[in-house]
C-alpha positions in Angstrom: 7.4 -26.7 13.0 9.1 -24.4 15.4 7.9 -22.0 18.0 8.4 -19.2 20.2 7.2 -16.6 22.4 7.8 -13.8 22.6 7.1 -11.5 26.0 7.5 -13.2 29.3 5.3 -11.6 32.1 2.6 -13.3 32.7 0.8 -13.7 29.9 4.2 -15.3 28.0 4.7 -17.7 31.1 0.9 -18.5 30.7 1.5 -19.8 27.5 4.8 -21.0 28.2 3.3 -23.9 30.6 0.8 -24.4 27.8 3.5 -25.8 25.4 5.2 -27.3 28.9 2.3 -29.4 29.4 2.3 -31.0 26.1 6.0 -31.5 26.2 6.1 -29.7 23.1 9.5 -27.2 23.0 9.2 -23.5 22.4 11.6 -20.8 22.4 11.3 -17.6 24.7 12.7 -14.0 24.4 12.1 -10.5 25.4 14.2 -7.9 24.6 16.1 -8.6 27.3 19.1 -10.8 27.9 17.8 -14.5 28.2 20.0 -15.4 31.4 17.5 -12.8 33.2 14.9 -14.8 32.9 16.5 -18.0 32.3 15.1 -19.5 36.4 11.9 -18.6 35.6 12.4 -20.7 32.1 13.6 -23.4 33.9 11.1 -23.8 36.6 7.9 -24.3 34.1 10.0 -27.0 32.1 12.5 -28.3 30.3 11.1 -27.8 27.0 11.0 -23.8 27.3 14.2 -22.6 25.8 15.1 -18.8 26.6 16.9 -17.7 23.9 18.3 -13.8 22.5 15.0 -11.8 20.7 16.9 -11.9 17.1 17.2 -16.2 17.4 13.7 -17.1 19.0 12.1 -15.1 16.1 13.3 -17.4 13.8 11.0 -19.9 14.7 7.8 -20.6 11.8 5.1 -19.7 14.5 5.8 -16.5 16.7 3.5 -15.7 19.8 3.5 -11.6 20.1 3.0 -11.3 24.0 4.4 -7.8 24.3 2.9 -4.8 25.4 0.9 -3.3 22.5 3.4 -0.8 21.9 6.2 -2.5 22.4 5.6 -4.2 19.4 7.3 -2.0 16.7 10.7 -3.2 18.9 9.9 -6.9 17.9 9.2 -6.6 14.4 12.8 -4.8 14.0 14.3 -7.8 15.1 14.0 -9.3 11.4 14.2 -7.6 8.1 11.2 -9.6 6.5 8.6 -12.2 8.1 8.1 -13.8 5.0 6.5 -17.2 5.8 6.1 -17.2 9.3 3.0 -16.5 11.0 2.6 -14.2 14.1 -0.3 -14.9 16.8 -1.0 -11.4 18.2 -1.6 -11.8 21.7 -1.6 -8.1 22.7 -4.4 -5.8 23.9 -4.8 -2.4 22.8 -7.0 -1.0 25.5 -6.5 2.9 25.9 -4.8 3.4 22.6 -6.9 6.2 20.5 -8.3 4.6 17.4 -7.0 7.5 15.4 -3.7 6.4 16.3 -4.2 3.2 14.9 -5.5 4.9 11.3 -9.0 3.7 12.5 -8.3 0.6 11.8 -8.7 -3.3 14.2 -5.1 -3.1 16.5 -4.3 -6.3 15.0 -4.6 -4.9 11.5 -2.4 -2.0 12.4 0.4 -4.7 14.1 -0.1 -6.5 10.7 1.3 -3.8 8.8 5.2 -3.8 11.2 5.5 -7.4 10.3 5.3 -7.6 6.8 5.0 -10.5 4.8 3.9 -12.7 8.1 0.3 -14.1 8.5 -1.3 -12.7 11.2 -3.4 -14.3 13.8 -5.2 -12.8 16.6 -5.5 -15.6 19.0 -5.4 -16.6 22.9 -5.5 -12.7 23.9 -9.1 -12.6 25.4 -8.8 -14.5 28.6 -7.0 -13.0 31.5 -3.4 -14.4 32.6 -4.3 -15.9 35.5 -6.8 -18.4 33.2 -4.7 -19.0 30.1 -2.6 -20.4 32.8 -4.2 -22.8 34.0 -5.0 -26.7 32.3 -7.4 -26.0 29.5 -9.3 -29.2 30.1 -12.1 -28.2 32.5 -14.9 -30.7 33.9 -14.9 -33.0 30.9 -14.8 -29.9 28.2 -12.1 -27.8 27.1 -11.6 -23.9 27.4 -12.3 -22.3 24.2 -9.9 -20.3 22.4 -11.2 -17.3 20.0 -9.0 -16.8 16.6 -9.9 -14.3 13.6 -7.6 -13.9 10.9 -7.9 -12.8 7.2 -5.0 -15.8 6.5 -7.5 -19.2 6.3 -4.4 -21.4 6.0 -2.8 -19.1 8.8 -6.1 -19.5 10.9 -6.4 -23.3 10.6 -2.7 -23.9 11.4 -3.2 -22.1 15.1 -6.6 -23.7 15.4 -4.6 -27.4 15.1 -1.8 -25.6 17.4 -4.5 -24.8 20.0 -6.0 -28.5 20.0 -2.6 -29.8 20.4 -2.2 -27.8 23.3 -5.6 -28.8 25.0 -7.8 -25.6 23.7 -11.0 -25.6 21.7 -10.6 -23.3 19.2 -13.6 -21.3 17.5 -12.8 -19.0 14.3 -14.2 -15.7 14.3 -13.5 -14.9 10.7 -11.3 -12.0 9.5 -9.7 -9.6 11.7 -11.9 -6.5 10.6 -15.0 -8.6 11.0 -15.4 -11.4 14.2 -11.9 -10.0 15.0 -13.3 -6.7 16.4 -15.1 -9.1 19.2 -11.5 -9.9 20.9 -10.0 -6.6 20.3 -9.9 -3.8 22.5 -10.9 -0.1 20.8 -9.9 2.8 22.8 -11.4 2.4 25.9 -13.6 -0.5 25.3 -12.9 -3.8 25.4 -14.6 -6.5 22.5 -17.3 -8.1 23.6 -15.8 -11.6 23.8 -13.1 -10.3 26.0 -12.7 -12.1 29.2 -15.6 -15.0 28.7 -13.9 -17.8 30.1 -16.2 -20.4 27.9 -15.7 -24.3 28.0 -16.6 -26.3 25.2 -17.9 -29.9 25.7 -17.6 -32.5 22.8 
């Protein structure tokens, strides 16, 4: 299985030293050239490989840690997602629902990528906590994930153990989704909870 992320501000290099500490390799683009960002690669680990936007998405599991509407840029960068599934990490806080159809963000970001499973996943906890070790006092920091995919959603719930997490499914994304998705200018209710699960 092969990953990548995609988006490298500080919610990417969050995530980034997620897979670091696990020693588990992932590739990282923007839609910029990799040797820009190439130091900053380098000084989380050796397992985060920058890499050009049209070869890092053809890993099997993408992370979508763009700007919300900067995503339309990524999905051009393949001409199907057939098989792969996409963890949409974005926020939509401040865009109108009616631009969205009236539909859940991630639903709407479903639609660019066709053919990929979608799973919204790791987006409700602030930068500055997704980076840091998910094993907290004994517990470990949950991890919300909604999906309308079940094979998608169990896949990126066995991802997040491996990488520390405790993850808890929410159901589909029009249903439990709507708790970690921002609508206009609200945010979901389960949107910056920092909650620790202990076994």
């Amino acid at each position: 299985m092969s990953y990548a992320i995609i988006g490298f501000g500080n919610v990417g290099q969050a995530l980034a030293k997620a897979f670091a500490r696990k020693g588990i390799e992932v590739s990282v683009a923007t839609t910029r050239d990799p040797g820009s960002f190439a130091s900053d690669a380098a000084a989380i680990g050796p397992t985060i490989i920058p890499k050009e936007l049209t070869e890092a998405v053809k890993a099997d599991i993408i992370f979508l840690a763009v700007r919300f509407e900067s995503h339309p840029d990524v999905a051009k960068a393949l001409l199907t997602w057939q098989g792969k599934t996409i963890v949409d990490v974005t926020n939509a806080y401040g865009v109108p629902p009616e631009e969205l159809g009236g539909q859940p963000s991630s639903k709407f970001i479903e639609q660019a990528f066709s053919g990929a499973k979608l799973v919204k996943g790791f987006n409700h906890l602030i930068a500055a906590i997704l980076d840091q070790d998910p094993a907290v006092k004994g517990g470990r920091r949950i991890v919300f994930l909604a999906s309308d995919d079940e094979d998608a959603a169990a896949q990126i719930g066995t991802l997040a153990e491996n990488l520390g997490f405790a993850p808890i499914k929410l159901g589909g994304l029009s249903e439990g989704g709507l708790l970690v998705q921002a609508r206009g200018n609200s945010w979901g209710h389960l949107i910056f909870k920092d909650l620790v699960m202990f076994d």
